[in-house]
LODREN-896821 format. One line per 2 residues: number of its first residue (from 1); their letters; for each residue z, y, x of C-alpha. Coordinates in pm, 1 decimal. Layout:
N
NUM> A> Z/Y/X ~ ...
***
This chain:
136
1> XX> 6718.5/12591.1/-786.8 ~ 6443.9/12509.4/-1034.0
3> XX> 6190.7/12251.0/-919.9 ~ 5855.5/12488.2/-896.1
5> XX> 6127.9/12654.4/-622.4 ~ 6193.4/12330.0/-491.9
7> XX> 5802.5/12281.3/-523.1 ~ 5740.3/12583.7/-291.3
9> XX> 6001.7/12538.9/-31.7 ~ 5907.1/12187.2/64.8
11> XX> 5508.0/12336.3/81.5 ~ 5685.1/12612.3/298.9
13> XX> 5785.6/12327.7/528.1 ~ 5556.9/12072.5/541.3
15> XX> 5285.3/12351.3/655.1 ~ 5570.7/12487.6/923.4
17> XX> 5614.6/12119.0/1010.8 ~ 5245.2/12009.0/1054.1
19> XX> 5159.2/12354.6/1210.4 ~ 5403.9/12280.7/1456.6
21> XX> 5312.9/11880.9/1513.1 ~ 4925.8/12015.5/1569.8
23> XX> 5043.5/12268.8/1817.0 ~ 5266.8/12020.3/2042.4
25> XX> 4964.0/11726.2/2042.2 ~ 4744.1/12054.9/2139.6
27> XX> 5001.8/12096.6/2412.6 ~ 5018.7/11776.8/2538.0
29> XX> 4633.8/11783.5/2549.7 ~ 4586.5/12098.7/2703.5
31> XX> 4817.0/11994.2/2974.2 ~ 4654.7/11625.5/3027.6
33> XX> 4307.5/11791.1/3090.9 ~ 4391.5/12082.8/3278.5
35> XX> 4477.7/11841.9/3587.4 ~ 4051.5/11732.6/3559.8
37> XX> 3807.4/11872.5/3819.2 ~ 3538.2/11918.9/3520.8
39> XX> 3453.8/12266.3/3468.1 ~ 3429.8/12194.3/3107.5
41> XX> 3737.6/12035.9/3036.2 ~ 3931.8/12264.4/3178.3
43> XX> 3763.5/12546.7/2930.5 ~ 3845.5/12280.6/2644.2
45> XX> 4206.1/12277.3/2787.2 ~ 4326.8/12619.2/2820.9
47> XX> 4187.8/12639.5/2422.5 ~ 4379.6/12394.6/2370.4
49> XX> 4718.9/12524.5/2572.8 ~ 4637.7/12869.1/2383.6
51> XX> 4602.9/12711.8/2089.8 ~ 4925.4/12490.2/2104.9
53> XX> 5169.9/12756.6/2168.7 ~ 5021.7/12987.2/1886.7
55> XX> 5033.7/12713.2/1637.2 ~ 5401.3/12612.8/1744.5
57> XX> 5511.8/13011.9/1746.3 ~ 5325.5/13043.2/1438.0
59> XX> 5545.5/12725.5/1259.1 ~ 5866.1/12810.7/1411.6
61> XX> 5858.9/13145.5/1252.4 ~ 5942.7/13093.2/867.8
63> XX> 6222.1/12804.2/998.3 ~ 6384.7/13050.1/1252.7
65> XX> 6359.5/13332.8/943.4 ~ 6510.3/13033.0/682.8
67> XX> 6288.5/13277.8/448.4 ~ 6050.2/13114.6/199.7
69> XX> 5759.5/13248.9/134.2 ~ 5662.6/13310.4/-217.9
71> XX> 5368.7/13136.6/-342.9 ~ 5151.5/13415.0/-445.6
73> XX> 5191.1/13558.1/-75.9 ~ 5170.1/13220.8/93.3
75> XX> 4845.9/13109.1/-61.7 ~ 4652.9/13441.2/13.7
77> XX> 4769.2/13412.1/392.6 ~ 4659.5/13101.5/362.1
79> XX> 4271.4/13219.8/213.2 ~ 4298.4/13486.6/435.3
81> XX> 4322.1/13216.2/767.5 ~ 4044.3/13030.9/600.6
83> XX> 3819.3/13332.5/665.2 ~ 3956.0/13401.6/992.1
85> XX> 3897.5/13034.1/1092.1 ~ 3537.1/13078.3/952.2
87> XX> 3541.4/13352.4/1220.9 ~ 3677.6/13158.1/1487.5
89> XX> 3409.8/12958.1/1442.6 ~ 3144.4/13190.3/1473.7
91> XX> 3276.7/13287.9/1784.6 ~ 3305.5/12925.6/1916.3
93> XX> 2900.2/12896.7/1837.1 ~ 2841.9/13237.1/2032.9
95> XX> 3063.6/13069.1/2332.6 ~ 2860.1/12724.6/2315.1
97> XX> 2502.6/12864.2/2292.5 ~ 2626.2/13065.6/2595.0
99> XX> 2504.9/13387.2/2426.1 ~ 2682.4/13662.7/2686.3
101> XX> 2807.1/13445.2/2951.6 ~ 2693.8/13130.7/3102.1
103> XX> 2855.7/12787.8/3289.4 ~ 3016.5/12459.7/3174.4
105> XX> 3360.4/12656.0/3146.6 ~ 3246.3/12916.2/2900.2
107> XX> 3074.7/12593.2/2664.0 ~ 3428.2/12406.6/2710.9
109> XX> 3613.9/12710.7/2570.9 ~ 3364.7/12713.9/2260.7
111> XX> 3391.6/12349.6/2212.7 ~ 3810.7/12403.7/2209.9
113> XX> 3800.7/12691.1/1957.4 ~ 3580.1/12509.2/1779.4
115> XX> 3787.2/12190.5/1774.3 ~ 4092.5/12421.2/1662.1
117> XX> 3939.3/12591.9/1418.1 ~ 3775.4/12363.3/1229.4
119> XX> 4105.8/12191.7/1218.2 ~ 4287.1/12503.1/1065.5
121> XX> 4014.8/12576.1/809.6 ~ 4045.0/12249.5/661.8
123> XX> 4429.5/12303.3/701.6 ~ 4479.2/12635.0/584.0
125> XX> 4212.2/12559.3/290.5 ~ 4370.6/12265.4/215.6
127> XX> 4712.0/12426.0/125.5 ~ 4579.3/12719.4/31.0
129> XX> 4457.7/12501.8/-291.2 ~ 4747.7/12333.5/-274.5
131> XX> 4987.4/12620.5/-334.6 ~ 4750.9/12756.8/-578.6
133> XX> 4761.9/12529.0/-781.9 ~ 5158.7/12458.4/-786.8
135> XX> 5346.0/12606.2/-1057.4 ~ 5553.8/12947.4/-1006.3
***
């Protein structure tokens, strides 16, 4: 195996790895403030529960395959979460300005999308450069 393979397959990882990491501390959050009485928190909560097991699924997947993805692939997917972060974002605005619907539950739900996906677009943009710029 040459080393820009060698390169690629420990970027494949380390993004499974970390995915994975965010999604269980998610978890573990999302279950700690379920159990409080605030309306809020329990909006921020099941973001973060929804959140957790999509990031987990979402890491597990290239390990379970033991596939690789190439780097010209990998680093589009990776732009192409950026914008869909960007999105998520948008959407986490629209949920905290109350826009259609209104109570503390519907702001904690834009506060936990927006807590997740600010996290993956520096993530996703973050390795998206960093592939990028490996070598083939």
């Amino acid at each position: 195996m040459s080393k820009n393979t060698l390169n690629i397959t420990y970027l494949n990882r380390q993004i499974s790895f970390l995915l994975m990491g965010w999604g269980l501390v998610s978890l573990v959050l999302g279950v700690t403030l379920v159990f409080f009485k605030s309306e809020f928190l329990r909006g921020f909560a099941i973001q973060f529960l929804l959140w957790g097991v999509i990031d987990i699924v979402l890491g597990l997947i290239p390990i379970i395959r033991d596939k690789i993805t190439k780097r010209k692939k990998l680093y589009k997917i990776l732009f192409f979460n950026s914008f869909l972060d960007l999105i998520y974002i948008t959407i986490a605005f629209v949920l905290i300005f109350e826009i259609f619907y209104e109570g503390e539950k519907v702001i904690g739900h834009g506060f936990g999308v927006l807590f997740q996906a600010i996290f993956l677009l520096i993530f996703d943009t973050y390795f998206g450069f960093k592939v990028l710029k490996s070598k083939e």
